[in-house]
KOLDOMAR-364020 format. One record per residue (C-alpha): residue number from 1; x, y, z. Coordinates in steps of 0.2 Angstrom, whole numbers. Layout:
  nr  east north    up
 NUM     X     Y     Z
...
END
This chain:
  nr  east north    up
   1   289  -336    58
   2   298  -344    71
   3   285  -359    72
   4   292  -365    55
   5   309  -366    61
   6   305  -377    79
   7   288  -381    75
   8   284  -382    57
   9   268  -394    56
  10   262  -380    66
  11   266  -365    56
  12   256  -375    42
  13   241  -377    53
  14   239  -360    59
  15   246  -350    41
  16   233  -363    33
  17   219  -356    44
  18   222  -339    42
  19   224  -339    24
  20   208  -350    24
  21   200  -337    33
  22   207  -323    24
  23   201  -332     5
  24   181  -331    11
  25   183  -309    11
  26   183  -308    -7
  27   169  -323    -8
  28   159  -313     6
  29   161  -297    -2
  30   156  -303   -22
  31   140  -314   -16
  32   136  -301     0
  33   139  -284    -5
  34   139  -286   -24
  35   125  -299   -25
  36   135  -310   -37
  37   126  -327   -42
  38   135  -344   -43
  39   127  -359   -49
  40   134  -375   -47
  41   129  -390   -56
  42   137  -406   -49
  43   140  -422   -56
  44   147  -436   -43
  45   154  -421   -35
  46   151  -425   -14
  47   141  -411    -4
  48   158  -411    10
  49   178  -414     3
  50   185  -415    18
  51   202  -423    19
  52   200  -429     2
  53   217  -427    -9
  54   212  -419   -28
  55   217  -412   -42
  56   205  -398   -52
  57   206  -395   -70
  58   197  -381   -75
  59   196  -370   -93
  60   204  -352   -89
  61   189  -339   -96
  62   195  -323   -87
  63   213  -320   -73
  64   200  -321   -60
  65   192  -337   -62
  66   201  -346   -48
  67   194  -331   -37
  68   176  -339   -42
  69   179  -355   -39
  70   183  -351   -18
  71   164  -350   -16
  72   163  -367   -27
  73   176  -374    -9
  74   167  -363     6
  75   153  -375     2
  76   159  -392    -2
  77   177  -391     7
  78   191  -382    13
  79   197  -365     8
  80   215  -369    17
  81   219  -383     7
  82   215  -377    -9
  83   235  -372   -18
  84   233  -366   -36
  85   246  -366   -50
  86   250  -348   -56
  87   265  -342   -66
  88   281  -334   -56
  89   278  -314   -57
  90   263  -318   -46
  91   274  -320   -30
  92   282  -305   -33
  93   268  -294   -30
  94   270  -288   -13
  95   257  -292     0
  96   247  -302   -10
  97   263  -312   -18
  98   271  -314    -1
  99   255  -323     8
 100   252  -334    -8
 101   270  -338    -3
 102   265  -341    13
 103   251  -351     8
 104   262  -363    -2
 105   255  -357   -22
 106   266  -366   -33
 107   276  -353   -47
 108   281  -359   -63
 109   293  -350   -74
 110   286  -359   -90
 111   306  -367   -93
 112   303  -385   -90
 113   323  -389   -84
 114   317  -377   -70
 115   298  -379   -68
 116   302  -399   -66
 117   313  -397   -51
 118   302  -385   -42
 119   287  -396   -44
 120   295  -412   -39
 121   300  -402   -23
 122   282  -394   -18
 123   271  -410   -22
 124   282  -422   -11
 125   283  -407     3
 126   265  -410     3
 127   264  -428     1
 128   278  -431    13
 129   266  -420    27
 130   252  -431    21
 131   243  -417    17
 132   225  -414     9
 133   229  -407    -5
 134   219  -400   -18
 135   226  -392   -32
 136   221  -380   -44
 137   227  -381   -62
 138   224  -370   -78
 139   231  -385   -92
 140   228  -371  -106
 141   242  -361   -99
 142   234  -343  -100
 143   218  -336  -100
 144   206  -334  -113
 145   211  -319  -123
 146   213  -311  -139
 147   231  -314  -140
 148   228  -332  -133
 149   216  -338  -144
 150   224  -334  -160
 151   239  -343  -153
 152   228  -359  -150
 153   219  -357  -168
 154   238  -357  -174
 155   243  -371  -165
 156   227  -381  -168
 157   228  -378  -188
 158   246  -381  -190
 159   243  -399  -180
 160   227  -404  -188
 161   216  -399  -173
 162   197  -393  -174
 163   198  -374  -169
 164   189  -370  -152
 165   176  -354  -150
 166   179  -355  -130
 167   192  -364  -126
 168   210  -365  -127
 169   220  -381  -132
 170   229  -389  -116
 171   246  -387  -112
 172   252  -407  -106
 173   266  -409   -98
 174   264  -400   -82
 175   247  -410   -80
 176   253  -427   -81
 177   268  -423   -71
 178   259  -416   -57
 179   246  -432   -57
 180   261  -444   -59
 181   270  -437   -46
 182   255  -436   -33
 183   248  -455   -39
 184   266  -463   -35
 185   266  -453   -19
 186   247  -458   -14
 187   244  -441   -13
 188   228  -440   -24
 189   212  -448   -22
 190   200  -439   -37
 191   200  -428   -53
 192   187  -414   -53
 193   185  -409   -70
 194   178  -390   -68
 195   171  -379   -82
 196   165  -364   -79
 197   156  -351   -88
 198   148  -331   -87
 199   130  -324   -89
 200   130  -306   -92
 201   147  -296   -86
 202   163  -304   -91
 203   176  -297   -76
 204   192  -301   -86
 205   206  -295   -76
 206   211  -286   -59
 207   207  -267   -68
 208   188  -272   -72
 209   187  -278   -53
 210   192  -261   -49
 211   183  -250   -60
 212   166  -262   -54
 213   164  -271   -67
 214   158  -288   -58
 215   151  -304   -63
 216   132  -306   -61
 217   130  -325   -63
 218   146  -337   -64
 219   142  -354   -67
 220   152  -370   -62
 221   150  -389   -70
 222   158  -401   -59
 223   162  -419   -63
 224   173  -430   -49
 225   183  -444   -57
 226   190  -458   -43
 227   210  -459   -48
 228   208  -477   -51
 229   196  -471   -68
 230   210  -460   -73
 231   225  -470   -85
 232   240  -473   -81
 233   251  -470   -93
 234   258  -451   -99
 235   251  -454  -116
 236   235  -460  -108
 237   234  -447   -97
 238   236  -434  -112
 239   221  -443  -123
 240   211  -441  -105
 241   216  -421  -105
 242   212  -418  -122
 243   193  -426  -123
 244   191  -418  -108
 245   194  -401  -116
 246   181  -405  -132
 247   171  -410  -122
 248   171  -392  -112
 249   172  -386  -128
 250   154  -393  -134
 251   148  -390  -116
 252   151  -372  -115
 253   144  -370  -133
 254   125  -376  -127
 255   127  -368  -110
 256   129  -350  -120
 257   115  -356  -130
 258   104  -363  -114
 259   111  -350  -102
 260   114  -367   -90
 261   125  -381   -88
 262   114  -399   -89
 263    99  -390   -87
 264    94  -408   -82
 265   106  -411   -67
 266   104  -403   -51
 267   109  -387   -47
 268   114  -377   -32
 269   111  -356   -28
 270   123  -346   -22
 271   119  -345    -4
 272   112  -360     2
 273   111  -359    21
 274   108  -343    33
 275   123  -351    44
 276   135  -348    27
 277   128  -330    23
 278   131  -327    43
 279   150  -332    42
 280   150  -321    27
 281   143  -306    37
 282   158  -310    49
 283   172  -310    37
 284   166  -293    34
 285   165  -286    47
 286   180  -295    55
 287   194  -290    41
 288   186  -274    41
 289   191  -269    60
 290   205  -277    56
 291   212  -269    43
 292   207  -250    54
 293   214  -257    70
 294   231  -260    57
 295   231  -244    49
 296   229  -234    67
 297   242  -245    76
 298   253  -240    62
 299   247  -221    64
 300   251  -221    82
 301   266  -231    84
 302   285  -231    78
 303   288  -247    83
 304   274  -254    71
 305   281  -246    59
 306   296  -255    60
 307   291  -270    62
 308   282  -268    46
 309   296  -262    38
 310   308  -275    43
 311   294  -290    39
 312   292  -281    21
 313   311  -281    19
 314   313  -300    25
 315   299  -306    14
 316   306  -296    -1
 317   324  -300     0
 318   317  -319     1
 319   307  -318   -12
 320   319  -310   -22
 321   336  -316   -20
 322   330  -333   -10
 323   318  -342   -20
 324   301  -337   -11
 325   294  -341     6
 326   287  -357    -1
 327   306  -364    -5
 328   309  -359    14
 329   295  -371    19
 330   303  -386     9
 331   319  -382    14
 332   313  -381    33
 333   305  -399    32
 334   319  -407    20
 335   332  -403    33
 336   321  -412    48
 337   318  -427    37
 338   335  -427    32
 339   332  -434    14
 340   337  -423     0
 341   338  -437   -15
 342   318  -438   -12
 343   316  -421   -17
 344   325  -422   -35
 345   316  -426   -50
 346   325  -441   -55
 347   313  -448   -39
 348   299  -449   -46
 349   299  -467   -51
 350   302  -473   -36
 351   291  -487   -26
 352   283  -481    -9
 353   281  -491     7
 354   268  -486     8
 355   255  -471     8
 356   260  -462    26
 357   279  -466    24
 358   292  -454    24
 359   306  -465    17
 360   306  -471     1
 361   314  -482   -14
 362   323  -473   -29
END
């Protein structure tokens, strides 16, 4: 914590790394211990990200799907840079809520007036640091559920809509926001238009994880589109969203049929190298003795104690009453840049300097 007050690009680095680090356990432990299958059939999707700035749009089947897709980023990018759109009582959980802080998840509170605000300032924190960012959003909103689906059937009936069997019907505004705002900022290079899809158990929530419940086989369709293919316009990018979803729509009907995405497109196995099943193995066994040298060291000592007391007590107050470690972070960077009008929404039309600027024009 005091890095992000005198040395904040280097709190980044090193939160990003552990949290990076931290992402592959539950990867390790599905596709080690629990011998879950992902297959991944790629279009135009490159073997190694890298640095390269993105936006993924995937359909929302289950609550844990974004847990799937870190093995789809442990073997074609970084775990660290992937930051995913989830709604507000998330950060709130403790532990888990208070690293995704850390980690720099972006909350919405599904009010617009205060979700515009909060975006506008967490997309040009990253674009400012020039950051490789790749995002992760849900454009339906919600995952696939009873409720949810009768929900889209309404809305799909009432606005002269077919009605989808495994899909929901996008939500807009947040999408073409978040691309407008990172396009004007060059801080997007590609789409990845992601669809995923389940062979035999459907884990649908936190409580089936926990009472073993696990995927079997979780398959991924990938397709990259360059930024300069995407439109331009809001209205354009709304048509784009929504043929993309029909598409999904009509995709996922023959993979339940087929039991395969493309079935002619290639497709990669779950583990494809022994040095990728060997870092697993490490993860393991690292968070492992981790977590018992934690619990002993908190057995054994008064002073740990405290100092997990007093952490849990900072994070929570923050979290609570301060808007959230992430807000710190902004506000940590906003006050060494020393531009606050950059960081309200009326700035997004403004005209960069260029891509690695830090100053802009309103």
């Amino acid at each position: 914590m005091p890095l992000l007050f005198f040395k904040p690009n280097w709190f980044r680095y090193i939160s990003d790394k552990l949290i990076g680090t931290w992402l592959g356990l539950p990867v390790a432990i599905l596709e080690v211990m629990f011998a879950m299958k992902v297959h991944i059939t790629t279009d135009n999707f490159p073997s190694n990200l890298g640095n390269e700035k993105a936006i993924i749009i995937m359909n929302h089947r289950t609550r844990l799907d974004w847990m799937y897709y870190w093995s789809v980023i442990l073997r074609q990018g970084k775990l660290e840079n992937e930051k995913i759109i989830l709604k507000k009582e998330l950060k709130h959980i403790p532990g888990a809520g208070w690293a995704m802080q850390i980690a720099m998840f972006l909350f919405i509170k599904r009010n617009w007036e205060q979700d515009e605000k909060y975006l506008c300032q967490i997309l040009h924190y990253f674009t400012d640091i020039n950051y490789p960012l790749q995002l992760l959003i849900f454009p339906e909103g919600t995952d696939y559920s009873i409720h949810s689906v009768s929900k889209s059937k309404s809305y799909a009936l009432k606005n002269n809509l077919p009605v989808y069997k495994h899909v929901l019907h996008p939500r807009l505004r947040g999408f073409t926001y978040c691309v407008e705002q990172l396009r004007s900022r060059h801080g997007i290079d590609a789409m990845y238009d992601v669809t995923i899809g389940y062979l035999g158990n459907i884990c649908q929530s936190e409580s089936d994880l926990a009472m073993g419940n696990l995927p079997q086989n979780v398959h991924f369709h990938i397709k990259r589109h360059p930024i300069g293919d995407i439109p331009e316009s809001t209205e354009g990018l709304e048509k784009w969203c929504t043929e993309k979803w029909a598409r999904k729509e009509a995709r996922l009907d023959q993979f339940y049929k087929d039991g395969r995405f493309l079935p002619d497109q290639e497709e990669k196995s779950t583990v494809e190298s022994s040095i990728l099943y060997v870092q697993m193995i490490f993860w393991i066994v690292y968070w492992s003795t981790f977590v018992c040298i934690v619990f002993m060291l908190l057995y054994n000592f008064w002073w740990v104690r405290l100092y997990m007391f007093i952490m849990a007590t900072i994070l929570f107050l923050l979290s609570t009453y301060g808007g959230g470690f992430e807000m710190l972070q902004v506000d940590r960077h906003v006050v060494k840049s020393g531009d606050r009008k950059d960081y309200l929404p009326s700035s997004k039309h403004y005209v960069p300097n260029g891509p690695n600027d830090k100053k802009h024009t309103t």
